[in-house]
mmCIF file of the N, C-alpha and C atoms, coordinates in Angstrom:
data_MODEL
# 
_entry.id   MODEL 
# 
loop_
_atom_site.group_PDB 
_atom_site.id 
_atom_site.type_symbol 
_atom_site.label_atom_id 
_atom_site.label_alt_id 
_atom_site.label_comp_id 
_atom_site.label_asym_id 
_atom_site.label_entity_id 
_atom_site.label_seq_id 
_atom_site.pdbx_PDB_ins_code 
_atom_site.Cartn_x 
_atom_site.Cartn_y 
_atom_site.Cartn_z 
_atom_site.occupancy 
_atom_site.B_iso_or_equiv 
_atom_site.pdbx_formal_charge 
_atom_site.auth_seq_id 
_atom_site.auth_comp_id 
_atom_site.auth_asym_id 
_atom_site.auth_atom_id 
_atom_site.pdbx_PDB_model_num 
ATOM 1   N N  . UNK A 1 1  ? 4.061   57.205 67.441 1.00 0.00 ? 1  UNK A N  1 
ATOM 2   C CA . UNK A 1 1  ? 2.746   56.704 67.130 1.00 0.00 ? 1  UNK A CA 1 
ATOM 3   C C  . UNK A 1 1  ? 2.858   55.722 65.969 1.00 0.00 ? 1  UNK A C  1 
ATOM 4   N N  . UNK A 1 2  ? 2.419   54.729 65.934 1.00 0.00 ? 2  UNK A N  1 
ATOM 5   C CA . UNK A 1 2  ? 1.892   53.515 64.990 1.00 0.00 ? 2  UNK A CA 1 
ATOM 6   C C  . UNK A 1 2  ? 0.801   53.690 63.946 1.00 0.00 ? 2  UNK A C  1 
ATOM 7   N N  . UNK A 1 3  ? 1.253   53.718 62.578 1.00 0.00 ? 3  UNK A N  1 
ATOM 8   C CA . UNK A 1 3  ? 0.142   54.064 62.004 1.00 0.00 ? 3  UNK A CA 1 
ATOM 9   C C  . UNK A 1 3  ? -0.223  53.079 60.736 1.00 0.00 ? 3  UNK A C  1 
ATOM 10  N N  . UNK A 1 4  ? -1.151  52.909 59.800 1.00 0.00 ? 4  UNK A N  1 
ATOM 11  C CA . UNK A 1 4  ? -1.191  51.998 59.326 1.00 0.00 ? 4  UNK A CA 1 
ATOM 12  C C  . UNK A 1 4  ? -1.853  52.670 57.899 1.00 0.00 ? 4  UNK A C  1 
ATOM 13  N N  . UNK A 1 5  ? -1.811  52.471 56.892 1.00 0.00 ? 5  UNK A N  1 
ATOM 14  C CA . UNK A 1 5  ? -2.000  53.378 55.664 1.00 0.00 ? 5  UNK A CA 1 
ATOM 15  C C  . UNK A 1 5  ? -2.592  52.188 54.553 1.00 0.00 ? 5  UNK A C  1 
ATOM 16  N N  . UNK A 1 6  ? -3.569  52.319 54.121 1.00 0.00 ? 6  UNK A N  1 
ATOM 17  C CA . UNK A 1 6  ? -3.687  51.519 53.070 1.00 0.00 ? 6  UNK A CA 1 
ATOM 18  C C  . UNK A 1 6  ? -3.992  52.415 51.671 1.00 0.00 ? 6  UNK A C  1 
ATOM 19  N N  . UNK A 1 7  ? -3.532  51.443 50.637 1.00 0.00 ? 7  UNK A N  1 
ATOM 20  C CA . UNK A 1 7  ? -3.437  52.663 49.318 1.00 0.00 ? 7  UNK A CA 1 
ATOM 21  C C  . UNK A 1 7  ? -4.347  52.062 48.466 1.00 0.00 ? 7  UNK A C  1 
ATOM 22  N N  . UNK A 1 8  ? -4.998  52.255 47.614 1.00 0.00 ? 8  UNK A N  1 
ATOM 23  C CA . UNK A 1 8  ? -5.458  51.860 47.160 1.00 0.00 ? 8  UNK A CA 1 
ATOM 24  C C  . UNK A 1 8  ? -4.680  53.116 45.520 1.00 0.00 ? 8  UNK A C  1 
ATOM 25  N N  . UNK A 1 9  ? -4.406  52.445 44.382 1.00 0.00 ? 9  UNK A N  1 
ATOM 26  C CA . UNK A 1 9  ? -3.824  52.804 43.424 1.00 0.00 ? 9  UNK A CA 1 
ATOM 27  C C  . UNK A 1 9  ? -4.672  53.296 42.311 1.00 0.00 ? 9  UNK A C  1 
ATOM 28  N N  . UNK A 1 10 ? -4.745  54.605 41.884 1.00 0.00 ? 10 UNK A N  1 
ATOM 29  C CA . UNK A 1 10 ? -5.465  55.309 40.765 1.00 0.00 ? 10 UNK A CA 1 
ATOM 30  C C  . UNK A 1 10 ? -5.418  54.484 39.233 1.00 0.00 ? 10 UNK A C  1 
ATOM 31  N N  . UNK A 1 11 ? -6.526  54.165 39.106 1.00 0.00 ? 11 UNK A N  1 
ATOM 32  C CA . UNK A 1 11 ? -6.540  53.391 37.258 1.00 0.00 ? 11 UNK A CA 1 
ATOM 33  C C  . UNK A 1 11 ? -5.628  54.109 36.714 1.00 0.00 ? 11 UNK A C  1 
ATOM 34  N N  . UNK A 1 12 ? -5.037  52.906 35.505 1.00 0.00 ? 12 UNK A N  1 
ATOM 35  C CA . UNK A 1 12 ? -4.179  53.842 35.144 1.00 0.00 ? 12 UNK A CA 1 
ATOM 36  C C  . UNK A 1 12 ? -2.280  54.560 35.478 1.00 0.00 ? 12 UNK A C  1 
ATOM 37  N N  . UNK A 1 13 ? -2.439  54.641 37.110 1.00 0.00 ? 13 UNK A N  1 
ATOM 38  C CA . UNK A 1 13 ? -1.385  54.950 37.716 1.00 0.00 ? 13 UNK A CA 1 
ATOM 39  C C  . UNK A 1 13 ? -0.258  53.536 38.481 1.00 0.00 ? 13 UNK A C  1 
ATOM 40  N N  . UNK A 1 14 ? -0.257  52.532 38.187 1.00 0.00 ? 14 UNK A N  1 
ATOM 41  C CA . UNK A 1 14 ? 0.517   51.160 38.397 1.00 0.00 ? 14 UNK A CA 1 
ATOM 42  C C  . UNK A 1 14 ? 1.986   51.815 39.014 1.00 0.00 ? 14 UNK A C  1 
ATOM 43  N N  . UNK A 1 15 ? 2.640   52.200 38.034 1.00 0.00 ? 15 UNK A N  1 
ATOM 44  C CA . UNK A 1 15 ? 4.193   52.623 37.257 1.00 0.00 ? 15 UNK A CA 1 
ATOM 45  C C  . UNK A 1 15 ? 4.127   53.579 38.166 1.00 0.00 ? 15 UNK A C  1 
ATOM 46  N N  . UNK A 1 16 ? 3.512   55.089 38.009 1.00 0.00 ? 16 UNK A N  1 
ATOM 47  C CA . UNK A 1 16 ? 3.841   55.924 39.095 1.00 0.00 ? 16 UNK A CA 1 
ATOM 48  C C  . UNK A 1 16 ? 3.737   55.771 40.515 1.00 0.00 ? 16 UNK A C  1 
ATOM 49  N N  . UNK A 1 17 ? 2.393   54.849 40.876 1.00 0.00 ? 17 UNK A N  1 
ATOM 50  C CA . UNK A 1 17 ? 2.187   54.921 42.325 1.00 0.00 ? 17 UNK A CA 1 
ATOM 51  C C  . UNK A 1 17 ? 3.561   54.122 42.803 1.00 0.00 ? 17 UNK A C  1 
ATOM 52  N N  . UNK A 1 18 ? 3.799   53.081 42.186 1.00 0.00 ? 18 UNK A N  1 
ATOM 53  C CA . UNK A 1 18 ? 5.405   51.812 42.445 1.00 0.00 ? 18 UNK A CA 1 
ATOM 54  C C  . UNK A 1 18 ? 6.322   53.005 42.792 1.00 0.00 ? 18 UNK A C  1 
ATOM 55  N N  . UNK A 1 19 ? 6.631   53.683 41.862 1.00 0.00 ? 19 UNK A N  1 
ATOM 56  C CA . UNK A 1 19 ? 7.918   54.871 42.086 1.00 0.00 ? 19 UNK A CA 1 
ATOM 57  C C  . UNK A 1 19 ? 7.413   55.378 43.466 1.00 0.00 ? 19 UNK A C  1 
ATOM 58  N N  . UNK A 1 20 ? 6.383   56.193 42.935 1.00 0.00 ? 20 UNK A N  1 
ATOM 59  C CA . UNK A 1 20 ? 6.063   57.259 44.843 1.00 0.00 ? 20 UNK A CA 1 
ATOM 60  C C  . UNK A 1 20 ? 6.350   56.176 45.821 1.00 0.00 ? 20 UNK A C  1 
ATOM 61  N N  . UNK A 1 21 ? 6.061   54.760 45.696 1.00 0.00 ? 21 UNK A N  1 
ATOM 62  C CA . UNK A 1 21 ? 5.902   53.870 47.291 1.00 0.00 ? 21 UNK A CA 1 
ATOM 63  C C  . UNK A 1 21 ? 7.455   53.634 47.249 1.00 0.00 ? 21 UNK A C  1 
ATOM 64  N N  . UNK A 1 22 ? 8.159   53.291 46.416 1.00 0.00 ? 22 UNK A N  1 
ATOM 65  C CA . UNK A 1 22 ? 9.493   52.792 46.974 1.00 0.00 ? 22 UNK A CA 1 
ATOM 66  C C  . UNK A 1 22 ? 10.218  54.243 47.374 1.00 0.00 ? 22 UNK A C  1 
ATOM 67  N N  . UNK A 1 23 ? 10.147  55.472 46.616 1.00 0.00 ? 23 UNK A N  1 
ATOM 68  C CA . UNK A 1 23 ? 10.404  56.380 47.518 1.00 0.00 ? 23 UNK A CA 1 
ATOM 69  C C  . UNK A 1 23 ? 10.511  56.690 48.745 1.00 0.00 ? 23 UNK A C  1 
ATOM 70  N N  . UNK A 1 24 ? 9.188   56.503 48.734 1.00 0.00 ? 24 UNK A N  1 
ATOM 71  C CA . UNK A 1 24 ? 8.966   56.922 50.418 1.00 0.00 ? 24 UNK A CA 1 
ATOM 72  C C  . UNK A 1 24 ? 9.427   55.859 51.077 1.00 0.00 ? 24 UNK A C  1 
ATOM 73  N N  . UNK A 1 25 ? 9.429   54.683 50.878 1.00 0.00 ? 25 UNK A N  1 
ATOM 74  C CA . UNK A 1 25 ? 10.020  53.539 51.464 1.00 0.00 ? 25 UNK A CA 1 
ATOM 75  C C  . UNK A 1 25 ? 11.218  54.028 51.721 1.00 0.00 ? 25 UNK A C  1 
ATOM 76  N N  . UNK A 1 26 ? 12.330  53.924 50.852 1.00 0.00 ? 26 UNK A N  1 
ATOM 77  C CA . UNK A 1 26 ? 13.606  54.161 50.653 1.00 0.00 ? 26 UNK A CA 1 
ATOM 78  C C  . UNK A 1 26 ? 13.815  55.591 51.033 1.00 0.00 ? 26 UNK A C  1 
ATOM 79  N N  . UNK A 1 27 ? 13.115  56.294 51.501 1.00 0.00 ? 27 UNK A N  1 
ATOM 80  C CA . UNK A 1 27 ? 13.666  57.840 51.540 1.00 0.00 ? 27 UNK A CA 1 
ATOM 81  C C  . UNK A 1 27 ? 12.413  58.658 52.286 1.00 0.00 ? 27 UNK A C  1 
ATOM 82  N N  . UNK A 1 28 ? 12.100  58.079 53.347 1.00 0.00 ? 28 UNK A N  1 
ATOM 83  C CA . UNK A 1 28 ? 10.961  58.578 53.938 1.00 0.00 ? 28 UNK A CA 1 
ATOM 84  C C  . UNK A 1 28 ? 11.021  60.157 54.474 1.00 0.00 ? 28 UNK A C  1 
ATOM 85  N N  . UNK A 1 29 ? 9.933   60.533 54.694 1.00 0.00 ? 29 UNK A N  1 
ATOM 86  C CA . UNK A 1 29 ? 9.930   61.675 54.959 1.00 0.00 ? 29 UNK A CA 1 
ATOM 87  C C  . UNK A 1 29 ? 10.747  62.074 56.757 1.00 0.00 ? 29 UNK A C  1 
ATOM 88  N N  . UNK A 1 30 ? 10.916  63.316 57.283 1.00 0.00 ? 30 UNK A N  1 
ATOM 89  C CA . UNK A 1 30 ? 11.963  63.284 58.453 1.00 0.00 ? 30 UNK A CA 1 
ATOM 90  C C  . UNK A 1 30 ? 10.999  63.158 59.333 1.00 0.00 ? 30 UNK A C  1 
ATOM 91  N N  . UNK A 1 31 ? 11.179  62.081 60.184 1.00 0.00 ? 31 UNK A N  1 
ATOM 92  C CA . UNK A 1 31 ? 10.007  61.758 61.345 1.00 0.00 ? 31 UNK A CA 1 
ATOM 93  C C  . UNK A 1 31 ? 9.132   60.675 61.168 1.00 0.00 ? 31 UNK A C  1 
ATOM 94  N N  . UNK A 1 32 ? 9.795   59.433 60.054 1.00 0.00 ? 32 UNK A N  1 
ATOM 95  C CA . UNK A 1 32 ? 8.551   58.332 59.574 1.00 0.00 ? 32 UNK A CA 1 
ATOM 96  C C  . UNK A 1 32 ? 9.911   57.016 59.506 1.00 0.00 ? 32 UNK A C  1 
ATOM 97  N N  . UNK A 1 33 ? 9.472   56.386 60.059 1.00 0.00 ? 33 UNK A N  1 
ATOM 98  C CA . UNK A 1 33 ? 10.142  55.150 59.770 1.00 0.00 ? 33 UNK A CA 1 
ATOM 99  C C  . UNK A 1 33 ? 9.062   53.653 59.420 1.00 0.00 ? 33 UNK A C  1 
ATOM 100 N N  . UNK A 1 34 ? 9.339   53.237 58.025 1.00 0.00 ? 34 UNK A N  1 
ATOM 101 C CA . UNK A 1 34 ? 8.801   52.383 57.576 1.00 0.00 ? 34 UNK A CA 1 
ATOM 102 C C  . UNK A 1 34 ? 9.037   51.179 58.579 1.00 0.00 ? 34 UNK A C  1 
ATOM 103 N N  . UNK A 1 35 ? 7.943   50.497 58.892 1.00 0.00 ? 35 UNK A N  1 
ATOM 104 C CA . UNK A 1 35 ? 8.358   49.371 59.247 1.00 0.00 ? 35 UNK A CA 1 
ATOM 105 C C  . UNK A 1 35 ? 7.748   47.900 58.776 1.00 0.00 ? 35 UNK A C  1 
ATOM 106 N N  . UNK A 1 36 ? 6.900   47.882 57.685 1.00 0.00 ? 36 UNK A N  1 
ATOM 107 C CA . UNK A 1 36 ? 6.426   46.972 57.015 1.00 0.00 ? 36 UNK A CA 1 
ATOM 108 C C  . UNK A 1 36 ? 5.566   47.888 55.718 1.00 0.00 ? 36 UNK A C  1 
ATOM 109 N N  . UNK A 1 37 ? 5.485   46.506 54.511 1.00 0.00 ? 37 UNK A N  1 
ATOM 110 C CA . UNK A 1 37 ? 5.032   47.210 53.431 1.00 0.00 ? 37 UNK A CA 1 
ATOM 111 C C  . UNK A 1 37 ? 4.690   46.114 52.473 1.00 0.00 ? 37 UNK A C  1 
ATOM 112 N N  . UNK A 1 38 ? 3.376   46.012 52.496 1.00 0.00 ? 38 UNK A N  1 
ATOM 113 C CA . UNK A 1 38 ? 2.544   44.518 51.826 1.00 0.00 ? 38 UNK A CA 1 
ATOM 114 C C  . UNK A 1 38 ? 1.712   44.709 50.718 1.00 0.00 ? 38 UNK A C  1 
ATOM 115 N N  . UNK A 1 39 ? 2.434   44.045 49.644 1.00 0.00 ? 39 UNK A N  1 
ATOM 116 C CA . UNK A 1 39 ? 1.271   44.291 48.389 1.00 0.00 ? 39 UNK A CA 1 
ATOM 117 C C  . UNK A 1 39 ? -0.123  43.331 49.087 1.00 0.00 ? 39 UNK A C  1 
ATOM 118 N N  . UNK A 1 40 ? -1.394  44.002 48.347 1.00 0.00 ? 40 UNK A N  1 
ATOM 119 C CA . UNK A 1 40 ? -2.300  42.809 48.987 1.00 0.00 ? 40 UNK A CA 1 
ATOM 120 C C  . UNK A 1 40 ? -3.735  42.483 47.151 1.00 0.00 ? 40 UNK A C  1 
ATOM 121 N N  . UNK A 1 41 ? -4.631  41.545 47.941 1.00 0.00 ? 41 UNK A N  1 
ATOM 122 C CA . UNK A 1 41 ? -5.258  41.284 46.867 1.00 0.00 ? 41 UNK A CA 1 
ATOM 123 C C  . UNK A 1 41 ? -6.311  41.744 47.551 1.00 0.00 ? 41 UNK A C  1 
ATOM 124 N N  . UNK A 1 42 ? -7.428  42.607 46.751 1.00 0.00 ? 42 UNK A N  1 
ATOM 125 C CA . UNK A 1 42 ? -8.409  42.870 48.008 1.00 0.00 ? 42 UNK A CA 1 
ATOM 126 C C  . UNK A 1 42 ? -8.935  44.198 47.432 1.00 0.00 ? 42 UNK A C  1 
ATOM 127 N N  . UNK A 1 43 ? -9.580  45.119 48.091 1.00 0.00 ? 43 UNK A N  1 
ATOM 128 C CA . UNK A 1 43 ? -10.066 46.313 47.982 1.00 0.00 ? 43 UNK A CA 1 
ATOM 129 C C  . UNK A 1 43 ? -9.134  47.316 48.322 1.00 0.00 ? 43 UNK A C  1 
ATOM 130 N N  . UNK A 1 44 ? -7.954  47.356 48.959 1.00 0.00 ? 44 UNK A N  1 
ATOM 131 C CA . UNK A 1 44 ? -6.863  47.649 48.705 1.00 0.00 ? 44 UNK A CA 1 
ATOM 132 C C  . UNK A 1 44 ? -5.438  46.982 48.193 1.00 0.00 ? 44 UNK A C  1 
ATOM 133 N N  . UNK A 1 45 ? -5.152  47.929 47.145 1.00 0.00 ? 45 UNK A N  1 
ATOM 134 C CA . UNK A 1 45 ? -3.968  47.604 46.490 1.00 0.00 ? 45 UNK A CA 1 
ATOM 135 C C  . UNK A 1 45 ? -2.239  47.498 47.664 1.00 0.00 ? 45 UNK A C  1 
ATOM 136 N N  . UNK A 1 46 ? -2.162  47.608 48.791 1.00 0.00 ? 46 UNK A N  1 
ATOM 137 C CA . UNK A 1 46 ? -0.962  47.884 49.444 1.00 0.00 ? 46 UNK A CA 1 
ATOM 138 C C  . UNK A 1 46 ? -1.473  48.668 51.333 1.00 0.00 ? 46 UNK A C  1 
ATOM 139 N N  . UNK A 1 47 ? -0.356  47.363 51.851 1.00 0.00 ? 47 UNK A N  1 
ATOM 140 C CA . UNK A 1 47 ? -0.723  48.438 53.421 1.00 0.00 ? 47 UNK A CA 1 
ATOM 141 C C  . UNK A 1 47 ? 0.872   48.701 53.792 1.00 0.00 ? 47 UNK A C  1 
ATOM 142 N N  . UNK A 1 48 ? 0.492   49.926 53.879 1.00 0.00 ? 48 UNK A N  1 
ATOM 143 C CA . UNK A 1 48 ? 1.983   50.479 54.494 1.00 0.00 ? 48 UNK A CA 1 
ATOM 144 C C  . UNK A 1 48 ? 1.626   50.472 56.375 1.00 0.00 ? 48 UNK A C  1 
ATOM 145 N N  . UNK A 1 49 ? 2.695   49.954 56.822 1.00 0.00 ? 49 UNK A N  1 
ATOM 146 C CA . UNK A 1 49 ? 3.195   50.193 58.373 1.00 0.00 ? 49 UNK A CA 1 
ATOM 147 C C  . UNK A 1 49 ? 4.180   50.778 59.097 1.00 0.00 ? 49 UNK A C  1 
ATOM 148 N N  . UNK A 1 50 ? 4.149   51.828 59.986 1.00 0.00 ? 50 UNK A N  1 
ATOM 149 C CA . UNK A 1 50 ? 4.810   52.970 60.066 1.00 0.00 ? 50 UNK A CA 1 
ATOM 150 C C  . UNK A 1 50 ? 5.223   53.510 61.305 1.00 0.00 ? 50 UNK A C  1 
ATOM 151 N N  . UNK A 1 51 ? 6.163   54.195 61.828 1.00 0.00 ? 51 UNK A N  1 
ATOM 152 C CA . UNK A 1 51 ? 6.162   54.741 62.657 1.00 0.00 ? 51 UNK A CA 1 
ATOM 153 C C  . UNK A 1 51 ? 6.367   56.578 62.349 1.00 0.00 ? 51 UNK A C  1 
ATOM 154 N N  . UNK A 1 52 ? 5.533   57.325 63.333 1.00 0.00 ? 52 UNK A N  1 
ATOM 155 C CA . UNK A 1 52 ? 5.634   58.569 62.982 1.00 0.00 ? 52 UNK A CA 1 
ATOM 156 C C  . UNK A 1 52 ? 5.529   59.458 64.413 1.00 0.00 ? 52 UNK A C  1 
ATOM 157 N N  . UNK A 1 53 ? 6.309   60.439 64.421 1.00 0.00 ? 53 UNK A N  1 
ATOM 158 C CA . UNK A 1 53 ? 6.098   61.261 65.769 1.00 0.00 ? 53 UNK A CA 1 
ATOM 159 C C  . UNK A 1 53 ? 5.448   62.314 65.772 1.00 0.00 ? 53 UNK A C  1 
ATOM 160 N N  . UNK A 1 54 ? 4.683   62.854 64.767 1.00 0.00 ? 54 UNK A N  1 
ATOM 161 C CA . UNK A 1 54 ? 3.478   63.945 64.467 1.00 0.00 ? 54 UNK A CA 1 
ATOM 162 C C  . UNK A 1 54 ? 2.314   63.721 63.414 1.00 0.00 ? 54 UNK A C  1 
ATOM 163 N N  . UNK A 1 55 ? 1.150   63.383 64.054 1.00 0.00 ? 55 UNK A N  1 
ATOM 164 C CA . UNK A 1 55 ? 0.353   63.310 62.623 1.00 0.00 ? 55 UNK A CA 1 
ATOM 165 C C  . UNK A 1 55 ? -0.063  64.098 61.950 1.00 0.00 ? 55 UNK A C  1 
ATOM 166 N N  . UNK A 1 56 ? 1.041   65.142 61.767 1.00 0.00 ? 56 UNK A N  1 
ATOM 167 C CA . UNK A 1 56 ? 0.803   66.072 60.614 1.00 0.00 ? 56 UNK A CA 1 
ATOM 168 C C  . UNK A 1 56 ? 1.947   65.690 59.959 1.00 0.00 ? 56 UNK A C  1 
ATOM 169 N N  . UNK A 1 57 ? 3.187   64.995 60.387 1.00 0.00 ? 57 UNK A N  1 
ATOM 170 C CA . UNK A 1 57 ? 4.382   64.603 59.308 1.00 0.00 ? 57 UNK A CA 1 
ATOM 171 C C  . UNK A 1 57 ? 3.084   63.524 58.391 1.00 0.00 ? 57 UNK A C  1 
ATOM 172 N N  . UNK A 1 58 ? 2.582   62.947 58.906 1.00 0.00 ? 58 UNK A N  1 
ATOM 173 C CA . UNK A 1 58 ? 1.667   61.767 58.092 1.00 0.00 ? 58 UNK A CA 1 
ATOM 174 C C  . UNK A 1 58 ? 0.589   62.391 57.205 1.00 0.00 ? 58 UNK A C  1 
ATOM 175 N N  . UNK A 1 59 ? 0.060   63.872 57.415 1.00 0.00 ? 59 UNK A N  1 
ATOM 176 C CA . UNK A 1 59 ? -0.821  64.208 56.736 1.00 0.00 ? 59 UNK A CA 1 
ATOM 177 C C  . UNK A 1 59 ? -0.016  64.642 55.051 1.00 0.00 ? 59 UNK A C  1 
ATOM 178 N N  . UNK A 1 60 ? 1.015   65.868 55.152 1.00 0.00 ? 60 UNK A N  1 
ATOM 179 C CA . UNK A 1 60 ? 1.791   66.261 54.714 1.00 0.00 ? 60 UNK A CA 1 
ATOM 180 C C  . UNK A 1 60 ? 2.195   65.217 53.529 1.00 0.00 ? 60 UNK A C  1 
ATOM 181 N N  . UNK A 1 61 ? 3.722   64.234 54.140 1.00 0.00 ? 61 UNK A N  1 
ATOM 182 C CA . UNK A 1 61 ? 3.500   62.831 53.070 1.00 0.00 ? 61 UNK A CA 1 
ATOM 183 C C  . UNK A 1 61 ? 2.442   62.536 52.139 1.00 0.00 ? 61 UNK A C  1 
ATOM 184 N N  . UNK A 1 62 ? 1.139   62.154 52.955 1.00 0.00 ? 62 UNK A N  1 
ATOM 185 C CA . UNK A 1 62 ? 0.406   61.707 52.110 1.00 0.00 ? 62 UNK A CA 1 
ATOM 186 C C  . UNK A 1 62 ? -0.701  62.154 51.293 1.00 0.00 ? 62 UNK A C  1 
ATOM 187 N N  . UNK A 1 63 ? -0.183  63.913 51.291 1.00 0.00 ? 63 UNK A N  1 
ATOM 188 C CA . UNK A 1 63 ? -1.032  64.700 50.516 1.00 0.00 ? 63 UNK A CA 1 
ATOM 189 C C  . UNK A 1 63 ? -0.411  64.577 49.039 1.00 0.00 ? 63 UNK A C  1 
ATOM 190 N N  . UNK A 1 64 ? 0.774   63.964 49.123 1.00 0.00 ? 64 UNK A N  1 
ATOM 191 C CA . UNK A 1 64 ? 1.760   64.087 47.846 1.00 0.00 ? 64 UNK A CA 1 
ATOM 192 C C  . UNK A 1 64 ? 1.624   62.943 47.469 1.00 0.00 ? 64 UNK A C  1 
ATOM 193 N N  . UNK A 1 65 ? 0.618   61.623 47.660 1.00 0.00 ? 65 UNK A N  1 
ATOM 194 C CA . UNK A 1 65 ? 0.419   60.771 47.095 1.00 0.00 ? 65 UNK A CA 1 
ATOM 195 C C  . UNK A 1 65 ? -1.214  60.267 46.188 1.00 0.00 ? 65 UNK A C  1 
ATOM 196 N N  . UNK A 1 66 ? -2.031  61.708 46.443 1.00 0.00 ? 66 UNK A N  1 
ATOM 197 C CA . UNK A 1 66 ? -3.214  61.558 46.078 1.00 0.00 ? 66 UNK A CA 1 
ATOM 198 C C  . UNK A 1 66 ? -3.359  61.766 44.733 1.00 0.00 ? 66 UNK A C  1 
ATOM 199 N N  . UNK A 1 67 ? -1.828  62.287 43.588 1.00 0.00 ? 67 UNK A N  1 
ATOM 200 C CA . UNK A 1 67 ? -2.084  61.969 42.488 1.00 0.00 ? 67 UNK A CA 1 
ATOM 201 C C  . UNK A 1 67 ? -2.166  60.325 41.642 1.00 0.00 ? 67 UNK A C  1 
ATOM 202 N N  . UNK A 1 68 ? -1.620  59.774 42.314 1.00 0.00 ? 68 UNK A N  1 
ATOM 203 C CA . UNK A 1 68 ? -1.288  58.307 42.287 1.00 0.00 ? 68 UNK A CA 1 
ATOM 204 C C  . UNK A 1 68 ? -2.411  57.676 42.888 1.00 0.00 ? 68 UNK A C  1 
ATOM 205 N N  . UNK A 1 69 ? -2.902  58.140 43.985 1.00 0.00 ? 69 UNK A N  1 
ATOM 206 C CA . UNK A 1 69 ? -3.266  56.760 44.713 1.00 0.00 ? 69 UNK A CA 1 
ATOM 207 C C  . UNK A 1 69 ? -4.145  57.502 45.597 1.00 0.00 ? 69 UNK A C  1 
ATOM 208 N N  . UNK A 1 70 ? -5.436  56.714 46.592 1.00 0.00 ? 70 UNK A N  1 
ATOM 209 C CA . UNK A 1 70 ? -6.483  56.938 47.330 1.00 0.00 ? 70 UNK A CA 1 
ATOM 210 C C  . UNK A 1 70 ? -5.867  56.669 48.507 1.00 0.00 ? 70 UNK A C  1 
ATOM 211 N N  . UNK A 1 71 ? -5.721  56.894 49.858 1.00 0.00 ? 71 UNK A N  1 
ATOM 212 C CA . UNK A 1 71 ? -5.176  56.257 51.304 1.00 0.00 ? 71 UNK A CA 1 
ATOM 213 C C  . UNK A 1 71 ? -6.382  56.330 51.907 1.00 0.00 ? 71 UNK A C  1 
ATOM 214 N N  . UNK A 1 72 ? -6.685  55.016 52.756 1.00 0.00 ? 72 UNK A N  1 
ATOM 215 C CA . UNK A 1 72 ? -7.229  55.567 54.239 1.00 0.00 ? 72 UNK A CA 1 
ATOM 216 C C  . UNK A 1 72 ? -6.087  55.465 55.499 1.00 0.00 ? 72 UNK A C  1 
ATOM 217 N N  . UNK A 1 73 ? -5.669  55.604 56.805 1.00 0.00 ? 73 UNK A N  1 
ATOM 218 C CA . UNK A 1 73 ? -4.984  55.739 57.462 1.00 0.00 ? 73 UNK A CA 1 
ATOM 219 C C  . UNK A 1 73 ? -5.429  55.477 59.310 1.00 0.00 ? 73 UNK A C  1 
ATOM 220 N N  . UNK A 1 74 ? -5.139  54.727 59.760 1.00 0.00 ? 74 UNK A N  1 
ATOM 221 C CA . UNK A 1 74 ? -5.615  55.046 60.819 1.00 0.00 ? 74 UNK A CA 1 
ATOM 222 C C  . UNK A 1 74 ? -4.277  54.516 61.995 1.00 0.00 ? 74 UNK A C  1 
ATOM 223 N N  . UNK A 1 75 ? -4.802  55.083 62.942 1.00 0.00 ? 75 UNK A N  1 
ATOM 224 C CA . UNK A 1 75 ? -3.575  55.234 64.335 1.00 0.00 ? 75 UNK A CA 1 
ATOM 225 C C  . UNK A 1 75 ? -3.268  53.744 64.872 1.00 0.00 ? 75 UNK A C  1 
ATOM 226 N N  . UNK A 1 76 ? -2.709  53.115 65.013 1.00 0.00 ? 76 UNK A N  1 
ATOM 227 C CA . UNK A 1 76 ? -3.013  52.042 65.997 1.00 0.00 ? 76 UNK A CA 1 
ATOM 228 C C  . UNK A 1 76 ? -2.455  52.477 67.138 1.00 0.00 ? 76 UNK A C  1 
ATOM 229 N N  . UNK A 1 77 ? -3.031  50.847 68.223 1.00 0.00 ? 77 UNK A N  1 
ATOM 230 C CA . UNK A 1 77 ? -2.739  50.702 69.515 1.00 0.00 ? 77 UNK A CA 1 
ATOM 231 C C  . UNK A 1 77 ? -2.626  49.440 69.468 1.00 0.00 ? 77 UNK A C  1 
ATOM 232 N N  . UNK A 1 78 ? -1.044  48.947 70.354 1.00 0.00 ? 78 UNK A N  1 
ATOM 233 C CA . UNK A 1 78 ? -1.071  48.015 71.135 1.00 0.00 ? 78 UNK A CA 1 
ATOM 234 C C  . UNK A 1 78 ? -1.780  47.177 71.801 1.00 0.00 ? 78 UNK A C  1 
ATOM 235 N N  . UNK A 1 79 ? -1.944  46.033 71.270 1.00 0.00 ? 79 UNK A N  1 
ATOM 236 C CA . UNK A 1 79 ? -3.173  45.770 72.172 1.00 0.00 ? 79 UNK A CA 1 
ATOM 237 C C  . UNK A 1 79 ? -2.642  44.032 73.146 1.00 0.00 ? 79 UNK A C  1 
ATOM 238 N N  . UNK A 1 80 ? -2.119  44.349 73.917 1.00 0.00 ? 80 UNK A N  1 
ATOM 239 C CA . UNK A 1 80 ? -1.424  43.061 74.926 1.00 0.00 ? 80 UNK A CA 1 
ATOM 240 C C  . UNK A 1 80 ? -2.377  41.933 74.954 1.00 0.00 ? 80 UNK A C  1 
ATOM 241 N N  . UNK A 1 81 ? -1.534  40.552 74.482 1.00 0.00 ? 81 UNK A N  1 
ATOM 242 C CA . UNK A 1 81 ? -2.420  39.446 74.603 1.00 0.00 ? 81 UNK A CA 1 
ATOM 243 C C  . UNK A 1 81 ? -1.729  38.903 75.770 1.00 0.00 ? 81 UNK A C  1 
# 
């Protein structure tokens, strides 16, 4: 499954949320493969792009990032042009 994560970063938390994201980048959890990862300017701070084979490996992960940082998350689909 394709999933798409945006973070938005806790005041305050810059320095830690950077550490937690290259972590997980660099050392993802078993069942997640990063496949894109974009700082942005906007109402969110960062969109992570992902692959995952249970969306509970995705819940899990990103319960360990809510000291740092806010996520919303949603599934994608393919969509053939």
């Amino acid at each position: 499954m394709l999933f798409i994560t945006c973070v938005k970063v806790n005041p305050g938390m810059v320095g830690d949320a950077r550490a937690f994201g290259d972590k997980m980048i660099k050392e993802p959890p078993r069942g997640v493969k990063f496949l894109q990862a974009y700082h942005t300017l906007g109402r969110y701070d960062a969109i992570w792009i992902y692959e995952a084979e249970d969306p509970e490996i995705i819940k899990d992960f990103l319960h360990q990032s809510r000291e740092v940082a806010s996520t919303e998350t949603w599934v994608a689909f393919e969509r053939r042009i």
